[in-house]
C-alpha positions in Angstrom: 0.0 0.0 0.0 1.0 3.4 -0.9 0.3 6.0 1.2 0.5 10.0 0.4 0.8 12.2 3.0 -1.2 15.7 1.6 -0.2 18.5 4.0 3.3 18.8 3.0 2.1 18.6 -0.9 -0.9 21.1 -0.7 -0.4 22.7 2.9 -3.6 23.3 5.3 -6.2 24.2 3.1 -6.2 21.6 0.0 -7.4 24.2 -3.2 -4.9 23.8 -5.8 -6.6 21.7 -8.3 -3.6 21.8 -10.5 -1.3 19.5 -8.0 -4.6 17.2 -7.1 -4.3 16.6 -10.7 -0.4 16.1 -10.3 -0.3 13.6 -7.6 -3.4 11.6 -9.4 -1.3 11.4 -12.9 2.1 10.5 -10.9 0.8 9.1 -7.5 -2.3 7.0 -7.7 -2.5 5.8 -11.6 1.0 4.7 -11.3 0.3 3.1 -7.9 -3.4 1.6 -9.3 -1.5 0.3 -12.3 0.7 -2.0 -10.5 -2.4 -3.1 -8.8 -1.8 -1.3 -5.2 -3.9 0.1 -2.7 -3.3 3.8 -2.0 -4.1 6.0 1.0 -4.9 9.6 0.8 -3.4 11.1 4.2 -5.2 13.7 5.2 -3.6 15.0 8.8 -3.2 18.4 9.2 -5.8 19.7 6.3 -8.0 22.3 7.9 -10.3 22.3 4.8 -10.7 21.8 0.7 -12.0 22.7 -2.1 -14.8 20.7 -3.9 -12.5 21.3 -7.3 -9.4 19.5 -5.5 -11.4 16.7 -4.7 -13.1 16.5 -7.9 -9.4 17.0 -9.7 -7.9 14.3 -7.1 -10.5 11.5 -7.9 -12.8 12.1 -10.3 -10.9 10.9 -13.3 -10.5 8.0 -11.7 -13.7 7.3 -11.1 -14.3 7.6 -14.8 -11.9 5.9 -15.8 -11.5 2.7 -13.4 -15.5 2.9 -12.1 -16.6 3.4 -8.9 -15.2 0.5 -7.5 -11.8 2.1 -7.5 -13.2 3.8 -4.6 -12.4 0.4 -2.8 -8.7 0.5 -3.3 -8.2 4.2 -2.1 -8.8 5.4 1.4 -9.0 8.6 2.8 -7.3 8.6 6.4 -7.3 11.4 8.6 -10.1 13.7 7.1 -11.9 16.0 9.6 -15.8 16.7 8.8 -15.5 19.1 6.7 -13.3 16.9 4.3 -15.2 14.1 4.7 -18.3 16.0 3.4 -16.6 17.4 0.3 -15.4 13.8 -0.8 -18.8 12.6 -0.3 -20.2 15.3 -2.4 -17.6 14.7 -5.2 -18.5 10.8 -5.2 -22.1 11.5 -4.6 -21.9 13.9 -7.8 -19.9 11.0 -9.9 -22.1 8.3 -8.9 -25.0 10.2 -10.2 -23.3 10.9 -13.9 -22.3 7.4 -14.5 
Protein backbone atom coordinates (compact mmCIF):
# COMPACT_ATOMS: atom_id res chain seq x y z
CA UNK A 1 0.00 0.00 0.00
CA UNK A 2 0.96 3.42 -0.85
CA UNK A 3 0.28 5.97 1.23
CA UNK A 4 0.55 10.03 0.37
CA UNK A 5 0.84 12.22 2.97
CA UNK A 6 -1.19 15.67 1.60
CA UNK A 7 -0.15 18.54 4.02
CA UNK A 8 3.27 18.79 2.99
CA UNK A 9 2.13 18.64 -0.86
CA UNK A 10 -0.94 21.11 -0.74
CA UNK A 11 -0.38 22.70 2.87
CA UNK A 12 -3.60 23.28 5.32
CA UNK A 13 -6.21 24.22 3.13
CA UNK A 14 -6.16 21.60 -0.02
CA UNK A 15 -7.39 24.16 -3.18
CA UNK A 16 -4.93 23.85 -5.76
CA UNK A 17 -6.58 21.66 -8.32
CA UNK A 18 -3.59 21.84 -10.49
CA UNK A 19 -1.26 19.47 -8.02
CA UNK A 20 -4.63 17.21 -7.14
CA UNK A 21 -4.28 16.62 -10.73
CA UNK A 22 -0.37 16.15 -10.32
CA UNK A 23 -0.34 13.62 -7.58
CA UNK A 24 -3.35 11.59 -9.43
CA UNK A 25 -1.29 11.41 -12.87
CA UNK A 26 2.12 10.53 -10.90
CA UNK A 27 0.79 9.09 -7.55
CA UNK A 28 -2.33 7.02 -7.65
CA UNK A 29 -2.47 5.83 -11.58
CA UNK A 30 0.98 4.68 -11.29
CA UNK A 31 0.25 3.06 -7.92
CA UNK A 32 -3.37 1.58 -9.30
CA UNK A 33 -1.51 0.31 -12.32
CA UNK A 34 0.66 -1.96 -10.48
CA UNK A 35 -2.43 -3.12 -8.77
CA UNK A 36 -1.82 -1.31 -5.22
CA UNK A 37 -3.87 0.13 -2.72
CA UNK A 38 -3.34 3.79 -2.02
CA UNK A 39 -4.10 6.00 1.00
CA UNK A 40 -4.87 9.64 0.79
CA UNK A 41 -3.42 11.08 4.22
CA UNK A 42 -5.25 13.74 5.16
CA UNK A 43 -3.61 15.00 8.76
CA UNK A 44 -3.16 18.38 9.21
CA UNK A 45 -5.82 19.69 6.29
CA UNK A 46 -7.96 22.32 7.89
CA UNK A 47 -10.25 22.29 4.79
CA UNK A 48 -10.70 21.81 0.73
CA UNK A 49 -12.03 22.65 -2.14
CA UNK A 50 -14.75 20.72 -3.93
CA UNK A 51 -12.53 21.32 -7.32
CA UNK A 52 -9.41 19.53 -5.45
CA UNK A 53 -11.42 16.67 -4.70
CA UNK A 54 -13.12 16.50 -7.91
CA UNK A 55 -9.45 17.01 -9.67
CA UNK A 56 -7.87 14.35 -7.07
CA UNK A 57 -10.52 11.49 -7.88
CA UNK A 58 -12.78 12.07 -10.29
CA UNK A 59 -10.92 10.94 -13.32
CA UNK A 60 -10.50 8.02 -11.72
CA UNK A 61 -13.75 7.26 -11.14
CA UNK A 62 -14.32 7.65 -14.77
CA UNK A 63 -11.92 5.90 -15.77
CA UNK A 64 -11.54 2.73 -13.38
CA UNK A 65 -15.52 2.91 -12.10
CA UNK A 66 -16.55 3.38 -8.91
CA UNK A 67 -15.21 0.48 -7.55
CA UNK A 68 -11.82 2.12 -7.49
CA UNK A 69 -13.20 3.77 -4.57
CA UNK A 70 -12.39 0.39 -2.79
CA UNK A 71 -8.69 0.50 -3.27
CA UNK A 72 -8.17 4.18 -2.06
CA UNK A 73 -8.77 5.39 1.40
CA UNK A 74 -8.96 8.61 2.78
CA UNK A 75 -7.27 8.58 6.44
CA UNK A 76 -7.27 11.37 8.64
CA UNK A 77 -10.07 13.66 7.13
CA UNK A 78 -11.86 16.05 9.60
CA UNK A 79 -15.78 16.74 8.80
CA UNK A 80 -15.52 19.10 6.67
CA UNK A 81 -13.25 16.87 4.29
CA UNK A 82 -15.25 14.05 4.70
CA UNK A 83 -18.34 15.95 3.35
CA UNK A 84 -16.64 17.42 0.31
CA UNK A 85 -15.38 13.75 -0.80
CA UNK A 86 -18.82 12.64 -0.27
CA UNK A 87 -20.17 15.31 -2.36
CA UNK A 88 -17.60 14.72 -5.21
CA UNK A 89 -18.54 10.77 -5.16
CA UNK A 90 -22.13 11.46 -4.61
CA UNK A 91 -21.94 13.88 -7.80
CA UNK A 92 -19.88 10.98 -9.91
CA UNK A 93 -22.11 8.32 -8.91
CA UNK A 94 -24.98 10.25 -10.18
CA UNK A 95 -23.28 10.88 -13.87
CA UNK A 96 -22.34 7.40 -14.48
Amino acid sequence: MIEIKLLPIVGSFAENKDLARDIRLKKIIHALENKQEITLDFDGIDSTTQSFIHALISDLIRKYGIDVLDKIYFKNCNETVTKIINIVVDYMQEIE
